[in-house]
C-alpha positions as CSV (number, residue, x, y, z in Angstrom):
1,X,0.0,0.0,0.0
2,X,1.6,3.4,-1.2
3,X,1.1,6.5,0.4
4,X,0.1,9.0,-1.7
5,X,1.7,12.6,-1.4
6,X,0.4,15.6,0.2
7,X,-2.8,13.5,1.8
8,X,-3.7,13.8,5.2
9,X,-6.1,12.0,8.2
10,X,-7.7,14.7,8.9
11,X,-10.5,14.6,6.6
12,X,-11.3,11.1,7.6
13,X,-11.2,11.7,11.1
14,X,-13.2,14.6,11.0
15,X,-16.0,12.7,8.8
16,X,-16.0,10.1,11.5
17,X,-16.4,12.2,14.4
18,X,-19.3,14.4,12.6
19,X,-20.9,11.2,12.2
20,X,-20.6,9.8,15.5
21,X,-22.0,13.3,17.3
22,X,-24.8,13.2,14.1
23,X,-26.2,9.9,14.8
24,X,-27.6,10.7,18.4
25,X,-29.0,14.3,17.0
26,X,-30.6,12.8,14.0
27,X,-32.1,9.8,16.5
28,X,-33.1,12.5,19.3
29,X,-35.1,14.6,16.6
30,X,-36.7,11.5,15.0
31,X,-37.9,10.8,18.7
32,X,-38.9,14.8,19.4
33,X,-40.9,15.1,16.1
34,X,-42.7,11.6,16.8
35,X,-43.9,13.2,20.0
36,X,-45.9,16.5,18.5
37,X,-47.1,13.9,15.9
């Protein structure tokens, strides 16, 4: 596996985090708009 130049982690590791904090938001609002259904 080569590592190609000028590419960083940080892009990846910044998509994973938004996606861990996301997941609870998007599951939280899914539960608060069921409730004023």
């Amino acid at each position: 596996m080569s590592k190609k130049r000028g590419t960083s982690n940080a892009p990846m590791i910044l998509g994973v985090i938004g996606g861990v904090l996301g997941l609870p938001g998007a599951l939280c609002s899914c539960v608060c708009a069921g409730m004023f259904v």
